[in-house]
Backbone bond lengths (Angstrom), bond angles and torsions (degrees), N, CA, C in turn:
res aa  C-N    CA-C-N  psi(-1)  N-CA   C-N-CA  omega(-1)  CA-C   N-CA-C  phi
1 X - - - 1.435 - - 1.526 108.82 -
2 X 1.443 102.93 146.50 1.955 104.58 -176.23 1.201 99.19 -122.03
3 X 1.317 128.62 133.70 1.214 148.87 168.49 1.440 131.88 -130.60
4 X 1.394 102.23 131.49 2.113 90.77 -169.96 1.474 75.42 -119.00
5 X 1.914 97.75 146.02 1.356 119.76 -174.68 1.540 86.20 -130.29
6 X 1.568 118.94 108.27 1.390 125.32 172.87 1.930 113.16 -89.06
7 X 1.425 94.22 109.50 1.490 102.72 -178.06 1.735 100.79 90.45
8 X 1.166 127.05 81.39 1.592 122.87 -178.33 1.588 93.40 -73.71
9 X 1.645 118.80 145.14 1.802 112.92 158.47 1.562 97.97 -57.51
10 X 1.421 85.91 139.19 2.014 94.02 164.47 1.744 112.48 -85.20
11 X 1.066 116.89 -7.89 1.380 120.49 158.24 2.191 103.21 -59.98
12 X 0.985 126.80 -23.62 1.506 115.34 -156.19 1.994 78.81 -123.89
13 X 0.810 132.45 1.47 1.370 114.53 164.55 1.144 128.53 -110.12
14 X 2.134 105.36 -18.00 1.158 103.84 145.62 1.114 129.49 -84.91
15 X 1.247 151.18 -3.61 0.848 145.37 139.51 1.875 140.02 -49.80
16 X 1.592 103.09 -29.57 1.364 109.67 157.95 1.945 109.75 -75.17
17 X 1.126 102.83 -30.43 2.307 103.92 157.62 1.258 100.18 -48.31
18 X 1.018 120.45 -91.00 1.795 119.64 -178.42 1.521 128.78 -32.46
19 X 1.482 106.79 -39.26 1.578 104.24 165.31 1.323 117.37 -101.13
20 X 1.481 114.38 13.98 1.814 127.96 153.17 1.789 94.70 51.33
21 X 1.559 81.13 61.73 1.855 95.85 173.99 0.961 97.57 -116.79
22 X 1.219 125.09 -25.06 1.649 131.69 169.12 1.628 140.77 -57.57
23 X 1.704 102.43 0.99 1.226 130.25 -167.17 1.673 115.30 -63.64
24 X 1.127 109.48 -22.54 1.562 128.16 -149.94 1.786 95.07 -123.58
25 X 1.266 103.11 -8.17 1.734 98.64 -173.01 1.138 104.74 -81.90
26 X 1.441 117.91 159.75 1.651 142.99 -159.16 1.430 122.96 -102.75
27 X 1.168 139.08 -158.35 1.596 130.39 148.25 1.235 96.53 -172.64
28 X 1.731 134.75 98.84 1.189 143.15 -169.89 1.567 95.83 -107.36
29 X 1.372 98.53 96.84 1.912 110.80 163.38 1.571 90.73 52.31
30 X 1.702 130.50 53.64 1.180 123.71 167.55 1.997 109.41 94.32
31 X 1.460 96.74 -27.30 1.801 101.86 -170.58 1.381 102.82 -81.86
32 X 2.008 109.79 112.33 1.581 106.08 171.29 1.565 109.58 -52.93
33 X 1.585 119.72 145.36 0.997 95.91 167.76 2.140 84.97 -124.61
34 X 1.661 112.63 133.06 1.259 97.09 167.74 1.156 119.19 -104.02
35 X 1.395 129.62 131.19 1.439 134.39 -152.73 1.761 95.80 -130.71
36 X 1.773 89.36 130.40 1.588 100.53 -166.42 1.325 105.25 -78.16
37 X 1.419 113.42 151.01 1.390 134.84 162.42 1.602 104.93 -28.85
38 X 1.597 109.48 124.22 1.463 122.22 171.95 1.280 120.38 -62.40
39 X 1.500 133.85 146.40 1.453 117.43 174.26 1.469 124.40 -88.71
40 X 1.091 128.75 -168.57 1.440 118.76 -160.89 1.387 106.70 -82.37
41 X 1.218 140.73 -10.92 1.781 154.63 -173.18 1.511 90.86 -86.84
42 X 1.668 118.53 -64.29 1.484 124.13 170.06 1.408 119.83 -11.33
43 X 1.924 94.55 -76.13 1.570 102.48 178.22 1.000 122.62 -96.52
44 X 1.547 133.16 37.38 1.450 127.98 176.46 1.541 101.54 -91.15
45 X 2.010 99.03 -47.47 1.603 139.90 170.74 1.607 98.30 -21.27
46 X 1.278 103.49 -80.03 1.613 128.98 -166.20 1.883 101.65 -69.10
47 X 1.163 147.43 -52.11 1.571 140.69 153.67 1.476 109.16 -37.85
48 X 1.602 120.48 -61.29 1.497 107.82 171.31 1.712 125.69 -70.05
49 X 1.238 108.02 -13.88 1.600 110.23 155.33 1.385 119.14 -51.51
50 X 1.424 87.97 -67.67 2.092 110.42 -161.14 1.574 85.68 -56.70
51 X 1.664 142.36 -59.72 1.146 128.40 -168.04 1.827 128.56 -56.66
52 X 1.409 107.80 -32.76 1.588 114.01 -179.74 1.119 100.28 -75.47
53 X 1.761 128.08 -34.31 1.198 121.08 -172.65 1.701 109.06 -83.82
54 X 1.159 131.58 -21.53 0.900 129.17 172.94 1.840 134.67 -28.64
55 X 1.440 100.08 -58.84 1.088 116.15 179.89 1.502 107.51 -75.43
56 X 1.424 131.51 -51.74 1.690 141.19 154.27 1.143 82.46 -3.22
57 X 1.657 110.65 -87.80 1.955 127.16 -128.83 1.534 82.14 -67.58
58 X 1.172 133.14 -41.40 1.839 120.36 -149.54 1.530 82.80 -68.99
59 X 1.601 133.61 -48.14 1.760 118.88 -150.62 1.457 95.72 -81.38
60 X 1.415 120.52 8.87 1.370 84.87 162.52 1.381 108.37 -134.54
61 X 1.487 117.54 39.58 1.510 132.65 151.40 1.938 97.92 96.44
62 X 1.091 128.44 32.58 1.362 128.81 -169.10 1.820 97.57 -132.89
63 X 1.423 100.40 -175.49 1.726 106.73 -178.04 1.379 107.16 -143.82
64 X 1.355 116.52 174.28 1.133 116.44 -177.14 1.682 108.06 -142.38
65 X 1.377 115.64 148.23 1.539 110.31 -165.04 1.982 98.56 -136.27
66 X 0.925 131.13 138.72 1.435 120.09 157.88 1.524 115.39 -69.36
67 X 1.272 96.98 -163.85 2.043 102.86 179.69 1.273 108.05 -65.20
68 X 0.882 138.97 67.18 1.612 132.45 -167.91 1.379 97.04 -135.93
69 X 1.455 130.71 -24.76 1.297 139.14 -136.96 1.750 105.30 -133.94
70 X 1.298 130.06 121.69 1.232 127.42 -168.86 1.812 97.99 -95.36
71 X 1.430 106.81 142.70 1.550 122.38 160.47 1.577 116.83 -85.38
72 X 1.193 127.15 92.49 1.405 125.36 -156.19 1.517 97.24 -91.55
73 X 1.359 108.52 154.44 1.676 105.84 166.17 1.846 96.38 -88.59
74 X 1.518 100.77 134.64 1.690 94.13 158.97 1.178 144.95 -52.07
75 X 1.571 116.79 126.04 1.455 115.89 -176.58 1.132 109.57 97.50
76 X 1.597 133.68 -1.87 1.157 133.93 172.37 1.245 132.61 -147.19
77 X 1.594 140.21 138.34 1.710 129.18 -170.13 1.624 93.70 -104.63
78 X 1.301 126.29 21.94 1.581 127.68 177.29 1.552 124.17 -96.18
79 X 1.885 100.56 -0.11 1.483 109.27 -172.93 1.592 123.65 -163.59
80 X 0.815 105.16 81.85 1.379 123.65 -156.12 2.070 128.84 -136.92
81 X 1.095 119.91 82.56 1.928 98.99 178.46 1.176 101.36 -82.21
82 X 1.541 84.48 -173.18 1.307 118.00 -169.91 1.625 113.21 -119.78
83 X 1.312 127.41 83.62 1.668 136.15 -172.05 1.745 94.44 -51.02
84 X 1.080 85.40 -178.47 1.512 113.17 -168.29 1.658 96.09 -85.80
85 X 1.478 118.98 -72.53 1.219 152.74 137.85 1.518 133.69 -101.18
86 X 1.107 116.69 138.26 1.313 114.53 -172.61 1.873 126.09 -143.01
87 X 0.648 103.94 122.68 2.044 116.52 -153.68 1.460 101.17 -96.67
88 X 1.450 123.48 80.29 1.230 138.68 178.78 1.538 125.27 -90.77
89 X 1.309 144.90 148.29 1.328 155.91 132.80 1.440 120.61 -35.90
90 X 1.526 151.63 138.05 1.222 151.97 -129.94 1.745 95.08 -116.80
91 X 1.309 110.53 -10.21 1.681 126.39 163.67 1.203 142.34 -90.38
92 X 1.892 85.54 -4.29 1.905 115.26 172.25 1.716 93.46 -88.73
93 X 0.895 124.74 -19.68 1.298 127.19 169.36 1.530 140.65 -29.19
94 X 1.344 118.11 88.61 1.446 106.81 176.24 1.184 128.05 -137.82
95 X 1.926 131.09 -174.53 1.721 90.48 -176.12 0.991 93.80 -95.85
96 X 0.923 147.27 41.02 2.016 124.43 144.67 1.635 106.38 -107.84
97 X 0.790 122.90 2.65 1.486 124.00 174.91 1.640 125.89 164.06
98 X 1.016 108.76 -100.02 1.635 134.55 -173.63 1.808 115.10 -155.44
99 X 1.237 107.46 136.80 1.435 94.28 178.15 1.813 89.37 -136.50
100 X 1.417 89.53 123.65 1.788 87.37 -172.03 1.339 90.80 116.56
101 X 1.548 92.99 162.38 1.808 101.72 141.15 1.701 107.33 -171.12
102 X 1.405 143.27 -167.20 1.173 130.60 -174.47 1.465 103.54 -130.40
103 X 1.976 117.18 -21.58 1.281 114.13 148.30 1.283 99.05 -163.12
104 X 1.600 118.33 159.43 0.906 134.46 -164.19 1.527 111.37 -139.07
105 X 1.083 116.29 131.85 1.865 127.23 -165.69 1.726 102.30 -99.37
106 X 1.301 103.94 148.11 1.373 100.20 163.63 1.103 126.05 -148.92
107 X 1.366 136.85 57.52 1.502 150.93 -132.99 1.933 91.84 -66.87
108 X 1.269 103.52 133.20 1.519 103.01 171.83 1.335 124.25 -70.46
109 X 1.503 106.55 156.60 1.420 124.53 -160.93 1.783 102.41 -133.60
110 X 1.095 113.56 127.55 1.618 98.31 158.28 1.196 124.28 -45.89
111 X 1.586 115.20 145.82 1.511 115.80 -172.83 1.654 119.82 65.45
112 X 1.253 100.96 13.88 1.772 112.81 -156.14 1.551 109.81 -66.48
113 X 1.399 119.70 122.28 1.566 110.21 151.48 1.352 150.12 -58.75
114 X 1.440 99.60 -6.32 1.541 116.65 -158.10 1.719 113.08 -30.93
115 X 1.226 109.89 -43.06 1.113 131.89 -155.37 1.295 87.80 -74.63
116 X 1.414 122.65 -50.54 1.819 98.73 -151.02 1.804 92.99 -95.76
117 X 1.152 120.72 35.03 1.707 134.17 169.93 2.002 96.04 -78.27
118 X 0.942 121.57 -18.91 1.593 132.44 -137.51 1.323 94.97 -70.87
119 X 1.558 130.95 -65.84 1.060 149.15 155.05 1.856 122.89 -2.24
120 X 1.408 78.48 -74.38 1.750 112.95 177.73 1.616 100.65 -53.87
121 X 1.123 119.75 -57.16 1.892 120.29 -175.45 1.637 94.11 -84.01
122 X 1.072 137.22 -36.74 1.534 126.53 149.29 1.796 115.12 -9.26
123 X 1.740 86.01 -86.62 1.586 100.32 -177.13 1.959 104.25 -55.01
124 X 1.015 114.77 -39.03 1.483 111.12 -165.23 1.942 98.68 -60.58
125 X 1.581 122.48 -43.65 1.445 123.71 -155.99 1.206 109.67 106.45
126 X 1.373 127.27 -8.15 1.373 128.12 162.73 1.473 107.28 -15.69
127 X 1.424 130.86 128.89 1.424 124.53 -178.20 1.428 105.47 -93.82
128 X 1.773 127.55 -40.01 1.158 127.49 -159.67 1.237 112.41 -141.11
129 X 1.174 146.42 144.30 1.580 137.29 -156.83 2.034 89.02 -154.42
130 X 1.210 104.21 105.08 1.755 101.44 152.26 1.241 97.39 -93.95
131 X 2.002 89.01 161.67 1.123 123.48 157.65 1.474 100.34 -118.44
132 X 2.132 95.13 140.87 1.836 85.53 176.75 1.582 110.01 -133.76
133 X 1.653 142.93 121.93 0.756 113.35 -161.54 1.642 108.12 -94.21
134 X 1.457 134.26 118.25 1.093 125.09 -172.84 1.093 136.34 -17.28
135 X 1.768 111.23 -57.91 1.161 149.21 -147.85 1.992 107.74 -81.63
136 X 1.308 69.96 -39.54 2.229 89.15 -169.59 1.271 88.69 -100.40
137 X 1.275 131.24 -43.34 1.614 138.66 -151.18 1.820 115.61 31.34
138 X 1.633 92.46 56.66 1.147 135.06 145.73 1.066 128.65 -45.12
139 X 1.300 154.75 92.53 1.610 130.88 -153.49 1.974 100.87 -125.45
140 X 1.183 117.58 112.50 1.294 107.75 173.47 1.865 97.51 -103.08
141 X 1.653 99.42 150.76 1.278 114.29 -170.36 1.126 103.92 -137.07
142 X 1.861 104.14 123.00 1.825 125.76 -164.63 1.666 95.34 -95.38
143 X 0.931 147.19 100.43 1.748 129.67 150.00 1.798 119.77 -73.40
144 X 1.031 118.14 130.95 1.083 140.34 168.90 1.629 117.81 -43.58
145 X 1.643 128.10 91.80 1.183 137.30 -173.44 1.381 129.69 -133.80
146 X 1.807 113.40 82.90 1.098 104.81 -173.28 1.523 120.72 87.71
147 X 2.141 107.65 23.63 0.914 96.84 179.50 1.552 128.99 120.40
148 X 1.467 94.34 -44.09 1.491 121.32 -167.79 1.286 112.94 -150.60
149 X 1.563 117.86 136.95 1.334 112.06 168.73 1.281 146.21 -56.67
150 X 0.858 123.50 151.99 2.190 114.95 180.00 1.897 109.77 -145.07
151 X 1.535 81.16 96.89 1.677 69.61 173.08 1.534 128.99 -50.66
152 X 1.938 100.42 146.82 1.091 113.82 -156.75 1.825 96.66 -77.89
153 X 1.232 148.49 142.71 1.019 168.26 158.91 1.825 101.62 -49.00
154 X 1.364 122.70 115.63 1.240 132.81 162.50 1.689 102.64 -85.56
155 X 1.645 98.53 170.11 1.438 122.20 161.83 1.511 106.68 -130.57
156 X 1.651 114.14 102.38 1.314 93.02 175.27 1.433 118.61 65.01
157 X 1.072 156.37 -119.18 1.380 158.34 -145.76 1.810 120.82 -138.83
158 X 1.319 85.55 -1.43 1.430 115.13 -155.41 1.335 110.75 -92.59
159 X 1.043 164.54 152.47 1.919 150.29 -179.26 1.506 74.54 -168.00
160 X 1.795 113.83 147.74 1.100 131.32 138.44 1.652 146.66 -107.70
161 X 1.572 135.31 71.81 0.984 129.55 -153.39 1.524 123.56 -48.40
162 X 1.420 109.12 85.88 1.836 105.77 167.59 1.239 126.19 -31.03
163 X 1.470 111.86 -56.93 1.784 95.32 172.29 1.734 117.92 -54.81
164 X 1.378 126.21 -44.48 1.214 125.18 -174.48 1.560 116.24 -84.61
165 X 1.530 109.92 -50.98 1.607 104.87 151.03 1.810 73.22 104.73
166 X 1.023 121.71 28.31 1.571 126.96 171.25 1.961 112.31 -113.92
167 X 1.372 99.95 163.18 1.532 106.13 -164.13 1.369 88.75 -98.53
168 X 1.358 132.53 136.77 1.564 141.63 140.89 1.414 97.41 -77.95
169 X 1.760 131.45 140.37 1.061 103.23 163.45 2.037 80.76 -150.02
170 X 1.408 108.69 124.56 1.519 102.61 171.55 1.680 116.26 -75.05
171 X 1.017 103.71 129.47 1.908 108.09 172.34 1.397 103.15 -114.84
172 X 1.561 103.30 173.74 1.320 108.05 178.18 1.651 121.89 -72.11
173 X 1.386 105.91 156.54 1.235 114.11 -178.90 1.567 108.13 125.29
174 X 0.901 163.50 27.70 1.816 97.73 -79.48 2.085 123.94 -71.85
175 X 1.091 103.11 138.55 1.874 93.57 -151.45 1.652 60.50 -127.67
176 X 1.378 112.04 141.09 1.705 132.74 163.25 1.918 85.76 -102.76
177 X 1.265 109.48 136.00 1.556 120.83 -174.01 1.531 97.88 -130.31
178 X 1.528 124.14 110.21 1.381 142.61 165.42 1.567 120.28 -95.20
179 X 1.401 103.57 107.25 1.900 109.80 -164.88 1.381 98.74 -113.95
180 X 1.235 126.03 127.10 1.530 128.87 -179.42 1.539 83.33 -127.30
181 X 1.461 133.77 99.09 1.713 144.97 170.45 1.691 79.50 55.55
182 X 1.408 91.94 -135.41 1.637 99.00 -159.87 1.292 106.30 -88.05
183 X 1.429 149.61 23.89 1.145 154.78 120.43 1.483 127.90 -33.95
184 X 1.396 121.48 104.96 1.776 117.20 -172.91 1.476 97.71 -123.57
185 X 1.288 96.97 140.54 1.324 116.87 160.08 1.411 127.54 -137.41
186 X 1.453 121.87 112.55 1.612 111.96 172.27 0.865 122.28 -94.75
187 X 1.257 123.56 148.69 1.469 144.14 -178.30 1.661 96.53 -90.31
């Protein structure tokens, strides 16, 4: 269900601060957006992401953070999400979060926006943006061209991430299989 609440009481938003329900909330050009608690498939998805990728992002001098961590636009705390996971440079670095990023995950959600995020990591330089669907663990991969994204072209089961230069490849079960040379990791 979508609902716009014009003017929320700040009594009920501080209060979702205090019960740190607010963790996952957004700020689109100033627009709260409150985004419900993930389900347990959600964040199993995104922990076994952030971990295969882990070791990837470190060999090639970058980090990796789960949803915990906001992508801010620079120069401002009025516009900013919150990725699923997100594979940053140690110069995206700031203290309120990250400003930038080099890719950013967004495992689907019912009712999900992921998609219209595209724009927003557009303007930021975002290089690479998945989509992952929990359930299938399906992974489509957007690279950054000219501005705008263009999904990356699979073979079969197969996707190759240009920014990372790593194999997505789905197997059965469904097992998402991440090969950087002889390095494997399943999801």
């Amino acid at each position: 269900m979508r609902a716009v609440w014009i003017e929320p009481d700040e009594s009920y938003l501080a209060e979702r601060r205090l019960r740190r329900q607010d963790k996952r909330d957004e700020l689109w050009d100033g627009v709260l957006h409150m985004v419900p608690q993930p389900s347990f498939v959600h964040c199993d998805v995104s922990t076994r992401l952030f971990g295969a990728l882990r070791p990837i992002a470190t060999r090639r001098g970058m980090r990796v953070m789960t949803g915990c961590l906001g992508v801010f636009e620079p120069g401002t705390d009025r516009n900013y999400r919150v990725p699923d996971v997100t594979v940053f440079r140690p110069e995206h670095i700031v203290k309120r979060g990250i400003e930038g990023a080099e890719l950013v995950i967004e495992v689907l959600s019912p009712n999900d926006d992921s998609r219209n995020k595209f724009d927003f990591y557009a303007k930021l330089g975002v290089g690479e943006v998945w989509i992952v669907d929990p359930q299938a663990l399906v992974v489509e991969v957007y690279s950054l061209t000219g501005g705008a994204y263009v999904r990356v072209p699979s073979t079969g089961n197969l996707t190759i991430s240009p920014l990372l230069g790593i194999s997505l490849e789905l197997d059965a079960g469904p097992v998402l299989r991440l090969r950087d040379g002889d390095d494997v990791h399943d999801v």
